[in-house]
C-alpha positions as CSV (number, residue, x, y, z in Angstrom):
1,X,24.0,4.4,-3.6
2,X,24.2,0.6,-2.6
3,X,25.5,-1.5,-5.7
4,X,23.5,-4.1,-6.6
5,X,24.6,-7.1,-9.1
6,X,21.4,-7.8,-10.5
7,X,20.5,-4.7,-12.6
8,X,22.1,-1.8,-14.2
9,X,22.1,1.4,-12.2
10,X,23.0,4.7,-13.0
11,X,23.6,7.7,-11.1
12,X,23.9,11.7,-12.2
13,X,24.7,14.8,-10.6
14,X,21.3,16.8,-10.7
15,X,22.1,20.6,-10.7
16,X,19.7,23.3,-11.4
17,X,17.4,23.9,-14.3
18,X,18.3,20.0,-15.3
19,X,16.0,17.8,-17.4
20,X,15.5,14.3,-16.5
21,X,13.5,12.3,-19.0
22,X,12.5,8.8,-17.2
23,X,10.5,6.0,-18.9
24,X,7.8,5.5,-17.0
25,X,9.1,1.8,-16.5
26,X,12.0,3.5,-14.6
27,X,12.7,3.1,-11.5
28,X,13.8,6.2,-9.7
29,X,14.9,7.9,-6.6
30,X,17.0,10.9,-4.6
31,X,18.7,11.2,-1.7
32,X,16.8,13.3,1.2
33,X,17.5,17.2,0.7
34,X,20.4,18.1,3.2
35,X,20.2,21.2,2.1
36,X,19.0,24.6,3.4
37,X,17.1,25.1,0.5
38,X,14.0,23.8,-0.8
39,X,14.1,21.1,-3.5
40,X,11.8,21.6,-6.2
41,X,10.4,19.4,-9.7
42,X,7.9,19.6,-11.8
43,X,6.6,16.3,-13.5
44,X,4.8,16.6,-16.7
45,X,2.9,13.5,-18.3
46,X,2.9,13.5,-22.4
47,X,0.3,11.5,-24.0
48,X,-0.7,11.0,-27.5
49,X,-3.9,12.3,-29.2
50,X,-4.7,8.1,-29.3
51,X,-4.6,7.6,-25.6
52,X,-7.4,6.3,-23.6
53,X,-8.5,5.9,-19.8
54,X,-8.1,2.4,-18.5
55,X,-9.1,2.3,-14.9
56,X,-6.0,0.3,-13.1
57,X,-6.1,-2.4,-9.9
58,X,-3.8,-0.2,-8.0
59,X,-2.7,3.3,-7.0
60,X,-1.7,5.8,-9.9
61,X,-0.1,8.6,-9.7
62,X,-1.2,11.3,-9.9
63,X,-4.4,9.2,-8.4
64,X,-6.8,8.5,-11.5
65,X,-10.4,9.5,-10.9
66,X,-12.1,8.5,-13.8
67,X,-14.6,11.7,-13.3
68,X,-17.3,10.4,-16.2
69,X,-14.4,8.6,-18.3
70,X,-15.1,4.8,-18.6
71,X,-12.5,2.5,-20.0
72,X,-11.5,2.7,-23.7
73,X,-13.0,6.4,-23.4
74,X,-10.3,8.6,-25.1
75,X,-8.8,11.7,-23.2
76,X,-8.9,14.5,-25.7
77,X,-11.9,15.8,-24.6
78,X,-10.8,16.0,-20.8
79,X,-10.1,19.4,-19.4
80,X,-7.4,17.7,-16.7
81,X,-6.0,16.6,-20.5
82,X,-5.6,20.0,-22.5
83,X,-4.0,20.2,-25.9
84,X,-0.8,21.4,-25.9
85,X,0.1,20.9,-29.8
86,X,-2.5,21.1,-32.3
């Protein structure tokens, strides 16, 4: 990784079965997988029972298709949304 002055950076060793919890005002990355091996994640996305669609100017991701939600709409009742703790 190329230092850089300006911010704070920070650098683990990833091994298997690791947790990474990011903000999602993080900035990440990885290094290309030289391995023979296939690299694999799973990202999850927590929300709270408050949360509410906002359509955005730009790319999201996963991409945001408001499917019938219109802004201020809350997510609850949206099967790509289910209720993991009741």
């Amino acid at each position: 990784m190329t230092a850089n002055t300006d911010v704070d950076v920070a650098e683990y060793e990833q091994v298997g079965a690791t947790v990474l919890r990011a903000v999602v005002e993080t900035l990440h990355s990885a290094p290309g997988n030289e391995l023979a091996t296939r690299r694999r994640a799973v990202s999850l996305r927590w929300l709270g029972d408050d949360a509410t669609f906002a359509s955005r100017p730009s790319t999201t991701s996963p991409p945001d298709e408001p499917n019938g939600l219109t802004p201020g709409d809350t997510l609850g009742d949206d099967p790509r949304f289910p209720l993991v703790v009741g």
